[in-house]
C-alpha positions in Angstrom: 30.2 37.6 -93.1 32.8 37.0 -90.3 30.1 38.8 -87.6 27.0 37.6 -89.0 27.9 33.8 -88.0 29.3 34.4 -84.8 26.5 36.6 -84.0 24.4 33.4 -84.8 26.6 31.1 -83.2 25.8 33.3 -80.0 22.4 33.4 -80.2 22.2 29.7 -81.2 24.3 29.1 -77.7 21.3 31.0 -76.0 18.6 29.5 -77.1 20.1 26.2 -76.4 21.0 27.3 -73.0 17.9 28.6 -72.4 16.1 25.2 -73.3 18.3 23.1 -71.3 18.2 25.0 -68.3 15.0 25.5 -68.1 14.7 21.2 -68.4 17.4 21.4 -65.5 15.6 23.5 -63.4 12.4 21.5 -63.1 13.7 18.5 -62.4 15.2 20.1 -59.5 14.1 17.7 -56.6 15.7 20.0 -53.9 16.6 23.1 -52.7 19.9 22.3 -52.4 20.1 20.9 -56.0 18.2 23.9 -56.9 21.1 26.4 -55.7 23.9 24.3 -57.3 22.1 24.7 -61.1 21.9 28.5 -60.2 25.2 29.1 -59.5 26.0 26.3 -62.5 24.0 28.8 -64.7 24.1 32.0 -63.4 27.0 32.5 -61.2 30.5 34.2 -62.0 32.0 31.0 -63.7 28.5 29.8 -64.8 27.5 28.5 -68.9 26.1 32.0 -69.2 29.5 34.1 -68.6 30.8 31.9 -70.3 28.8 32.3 -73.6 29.0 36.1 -72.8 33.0 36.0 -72.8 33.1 35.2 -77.0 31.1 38.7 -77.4 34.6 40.4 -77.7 34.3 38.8 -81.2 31.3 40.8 -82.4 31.3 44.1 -83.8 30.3 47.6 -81.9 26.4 47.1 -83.5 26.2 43.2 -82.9 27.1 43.8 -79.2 23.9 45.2 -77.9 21.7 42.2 -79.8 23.4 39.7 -77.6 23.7 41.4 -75.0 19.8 42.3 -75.0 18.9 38.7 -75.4 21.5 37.4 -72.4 19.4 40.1 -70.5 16.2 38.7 -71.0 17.7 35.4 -70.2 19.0 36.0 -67.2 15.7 37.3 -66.2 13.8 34.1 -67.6 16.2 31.9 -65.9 15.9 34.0 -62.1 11.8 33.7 -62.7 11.9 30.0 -63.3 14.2 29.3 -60.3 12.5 31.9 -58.3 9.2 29.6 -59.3 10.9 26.5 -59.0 12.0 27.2 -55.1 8.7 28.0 -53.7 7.1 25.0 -55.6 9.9 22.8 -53.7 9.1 24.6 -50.3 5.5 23.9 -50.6 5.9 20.2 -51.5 8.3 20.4 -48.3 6.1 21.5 -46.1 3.6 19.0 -47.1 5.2 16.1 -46.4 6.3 17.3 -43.4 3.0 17.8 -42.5 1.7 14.7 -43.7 4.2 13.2 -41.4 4.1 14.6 -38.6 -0.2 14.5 -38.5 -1.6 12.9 -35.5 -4.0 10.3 -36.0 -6.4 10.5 -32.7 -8.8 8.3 -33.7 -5.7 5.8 -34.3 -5.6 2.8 -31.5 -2.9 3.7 -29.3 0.2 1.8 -28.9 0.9 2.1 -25.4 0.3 4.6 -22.6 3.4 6.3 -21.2 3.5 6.1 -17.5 3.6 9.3 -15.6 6.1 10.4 -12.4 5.3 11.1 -9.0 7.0 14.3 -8.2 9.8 13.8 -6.0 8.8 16.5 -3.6 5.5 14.2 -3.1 6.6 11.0 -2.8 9.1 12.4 0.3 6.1 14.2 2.1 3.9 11.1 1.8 7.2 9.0 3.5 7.5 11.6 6.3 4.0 11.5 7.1 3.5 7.2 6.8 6.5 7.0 9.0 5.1 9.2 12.1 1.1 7.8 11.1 3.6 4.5 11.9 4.2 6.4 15.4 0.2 6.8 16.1 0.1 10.1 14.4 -2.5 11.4 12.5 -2.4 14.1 9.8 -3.7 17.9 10.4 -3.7 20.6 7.8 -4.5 24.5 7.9 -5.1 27.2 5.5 -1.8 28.8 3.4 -3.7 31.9 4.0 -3.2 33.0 7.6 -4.5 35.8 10.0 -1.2 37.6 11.9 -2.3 35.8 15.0 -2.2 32.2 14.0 1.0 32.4 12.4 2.7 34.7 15.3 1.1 35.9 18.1 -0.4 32.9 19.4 3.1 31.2 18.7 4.2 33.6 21.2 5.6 36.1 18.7 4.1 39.7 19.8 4.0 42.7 17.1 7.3 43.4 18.5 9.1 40.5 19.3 12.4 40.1 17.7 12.0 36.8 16.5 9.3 38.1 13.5 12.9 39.3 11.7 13.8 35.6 11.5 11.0 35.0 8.7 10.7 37.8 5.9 6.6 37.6 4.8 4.6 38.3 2.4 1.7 40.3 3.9 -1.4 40.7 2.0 -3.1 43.2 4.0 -5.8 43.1 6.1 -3.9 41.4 9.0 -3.8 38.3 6.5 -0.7 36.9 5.1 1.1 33.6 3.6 2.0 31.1 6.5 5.6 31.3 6.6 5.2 28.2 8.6 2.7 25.1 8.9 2.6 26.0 13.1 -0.1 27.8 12.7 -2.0 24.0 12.1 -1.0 23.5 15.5 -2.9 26.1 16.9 -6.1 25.6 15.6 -6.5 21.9 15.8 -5.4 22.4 19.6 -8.3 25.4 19.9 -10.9 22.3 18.3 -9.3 19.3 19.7 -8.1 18.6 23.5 -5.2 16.8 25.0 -4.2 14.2 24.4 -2.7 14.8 20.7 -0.6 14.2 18.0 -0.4 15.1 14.6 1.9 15.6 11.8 1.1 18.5 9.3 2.4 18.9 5.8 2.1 22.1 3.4 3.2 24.7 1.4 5.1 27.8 3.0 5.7 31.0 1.6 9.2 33.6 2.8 10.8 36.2 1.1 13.7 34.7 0.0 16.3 35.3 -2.3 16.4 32.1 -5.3 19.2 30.1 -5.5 20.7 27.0 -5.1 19.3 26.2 -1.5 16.4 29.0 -0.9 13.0 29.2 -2.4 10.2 31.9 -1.6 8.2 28.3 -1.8 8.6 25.7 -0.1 7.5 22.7 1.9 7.4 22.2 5.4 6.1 18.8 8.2 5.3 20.1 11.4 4.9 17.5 14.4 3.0 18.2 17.2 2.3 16.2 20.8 0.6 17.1 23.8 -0.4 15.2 26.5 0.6 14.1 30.4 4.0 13.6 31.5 5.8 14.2 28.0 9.3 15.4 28.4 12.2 16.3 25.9 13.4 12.4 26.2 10.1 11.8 24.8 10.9 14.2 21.6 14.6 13.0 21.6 13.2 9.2 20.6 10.7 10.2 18.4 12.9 12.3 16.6 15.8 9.8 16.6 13.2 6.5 15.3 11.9 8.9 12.8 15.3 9.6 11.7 16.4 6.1 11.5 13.6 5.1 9.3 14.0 7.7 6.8 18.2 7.7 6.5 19.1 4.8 8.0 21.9 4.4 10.8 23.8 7.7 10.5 25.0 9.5 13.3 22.5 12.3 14.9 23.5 15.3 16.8 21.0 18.1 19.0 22.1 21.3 19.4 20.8 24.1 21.7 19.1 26.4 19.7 16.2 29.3 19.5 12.5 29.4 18.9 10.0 31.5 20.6 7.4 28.8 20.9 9.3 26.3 22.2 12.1 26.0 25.4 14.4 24.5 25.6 14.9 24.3 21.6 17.4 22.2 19.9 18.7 22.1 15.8 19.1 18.4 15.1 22.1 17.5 12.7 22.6 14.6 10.6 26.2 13.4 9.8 25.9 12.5 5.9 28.7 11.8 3.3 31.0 13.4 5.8 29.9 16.3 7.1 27.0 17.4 9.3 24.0 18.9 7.7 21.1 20.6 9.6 17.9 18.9 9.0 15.1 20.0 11.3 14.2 22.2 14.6 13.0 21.0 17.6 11.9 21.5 21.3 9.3 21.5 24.0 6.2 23.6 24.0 6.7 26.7 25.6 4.1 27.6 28.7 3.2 30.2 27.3 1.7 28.9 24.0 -0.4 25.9 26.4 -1.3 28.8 28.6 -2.8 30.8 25.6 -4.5 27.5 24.1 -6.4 27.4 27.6 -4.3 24.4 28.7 -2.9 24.1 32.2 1.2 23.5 31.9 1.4 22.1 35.1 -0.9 19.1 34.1 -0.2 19.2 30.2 3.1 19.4 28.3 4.2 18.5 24.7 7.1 19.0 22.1 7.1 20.4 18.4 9.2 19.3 15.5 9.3 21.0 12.1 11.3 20.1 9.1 11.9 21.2 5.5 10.8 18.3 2.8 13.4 19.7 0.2 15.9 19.2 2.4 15.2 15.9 3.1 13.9 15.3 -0.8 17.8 16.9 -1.8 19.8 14.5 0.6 17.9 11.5 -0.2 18.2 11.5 -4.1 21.2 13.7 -4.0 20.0 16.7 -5.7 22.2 19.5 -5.7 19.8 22.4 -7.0 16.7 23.6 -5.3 15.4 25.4 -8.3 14.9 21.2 -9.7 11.7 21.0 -8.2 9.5 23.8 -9.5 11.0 24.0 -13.4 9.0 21.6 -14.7 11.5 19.5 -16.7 10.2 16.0 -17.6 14.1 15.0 -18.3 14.4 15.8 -14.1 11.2 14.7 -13.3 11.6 11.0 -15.5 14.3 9.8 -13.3 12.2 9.3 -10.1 
């Protein structure tokens, strides 16, 4: 008699578990609460172990009648939690979709305004400031025949200066301009002395990426030809163009090498301490006017060419290259 009422005490523990659990479980609200009555009801320490542990009372044959029904309750319980979780998941996914839906036939509550890219905005100051000089603007395909971008530069197939600019030849004696010079040359084959033009564009080497090199990049060429000019003429324009973009900062020319111009000169700017390299200058060579049709003793001129992400990095004090062509609306807000 012993047996018979703790078996029914056990089974009467079930049932009732079963019941309340299965209240429990639907009022669930959450996942999380959801997982704390699992582990409440099933886990090591849970209300079913625990009505399991008083089976040590029963007898060898009341043993397996308990156990059978724990069993099946176990596997009731796992259903209606199993059920219970995906319910919660959907409603879940609902709201969050119901809250994150886009009304676009709503009024809208303000436009956001949008950001000049930097490297823009410093082309379009470069060229004002020498349109301010009486320049006018020139531009050129990015596509170039081998003798624009070299030979009538005077840069022959074999001339050593073609090593100083790595490009990227598409066959076909065509290839991308590794500089905007070529500009030069065929608004001086369409247009005669006198000139002067500024030309801006894209420029294409084969450079290694990092922090200062790009295989893209932007270049300003400046170009003037006409009677009388000498490199005193080039030395003013480039110092008041200078001037007006960084203000009073000491300026330095350097001898230097290019094979369409002589004599050639690097020009240096002396910012936040140190003296950084910030464009190439130098009279027309004779031998570029000569192949233009142009007589050198009448006609002479100077060439100036300058990279706008050097000038775009000094100015807002950028320290990365790369900046400009990632995209990022967090770099691109601040300007």
């Amino acid at each position: 008699m012993k047996f018979e009422n703790s078996l029914t005490q056990l089974t009467d523990q079930l049932e009732l578990l079963e019941a309340e659990a299965a209240l429990e479980i639907d009022a669930a609200k959450d996942s999380v609460s959801l997982e704390k009555i699992r582990v409440g009801l099933l886990g090591k320490k849970g209300r079913l172990s625990s009505v399991l542990g008083a089976m040590a009372s029963l007898s060898n044959q009341e043993r397996p009648i308990v156990g059978q029904r724990a069993n099946l309750l176990k596997k009731h319980l796992q259903t209606l939690l199993s059920e219970r979780l995906e319910l919660l998941k959907a409603q879940a996914m609902t709201e969050r979709l119901e809250s994150e839906t886009l009304d676009v036939t709503a009024t809208p509550t303000g436009i956001p305004f949008g950001h000049r890219h930097p490297l823009i905005t410093t082309t379009e100051n470069i060229v004002d400031l020498f349109c301010g000089l009486g320049y006018s603007v020139a531009e050129g395909p990015e596509i170039e025949t081998d003798e624009y971008n070299f030979t009538a530069l005077n840069i022959p197939e074999d001339h050593p200066a073609r090593d100083m600019q790595d490009t990227f030849y598409l066959g076909a004696e065509r290839l991308l301009r590794t500089h905007t010079s070529p500009v030069q040359i065929r608004y001086l084959k369409e247009n005669r002395p006198p000139v002067r033009i500024v030309a801006p564009g894209r420029v294409y080497r084969r450079d290694a990426v990092d922090a200062t090199h790009s295989p893209v990049f932007h270049q300003v060429e400046v170009l003037a030809i006409d009677e009388g000019l000498d490199f005193s003429h080039l030395r003013g324009t480039v110092m008041a163009f200078l001037t007006a973009f960084f203000g009073d900062l000491p300026v330095r020319f350097r001898a230097s090498y290019f094979p369409f111009t002589e004599p050639s000169a690097e020009v240096d700017v002396q910012w936040r301490g140190r003296w950084l390299e910030v464009m190439g200058c130098g009279m027309v060579d004779p031998a570029v006017l000569e192949g233009l049709g142009l007589d050198p003793e009448r006609w002479s001129g100077f060439a100036a060419g300058l990279g706008v992400e050097r000038f775009c990095m000094v100015r807002h004090g950028i320290d990365d290259i790369r900046r400009f062509y990632t995209s990022d609306l967090r770099f691109l807000e601040q300007f």
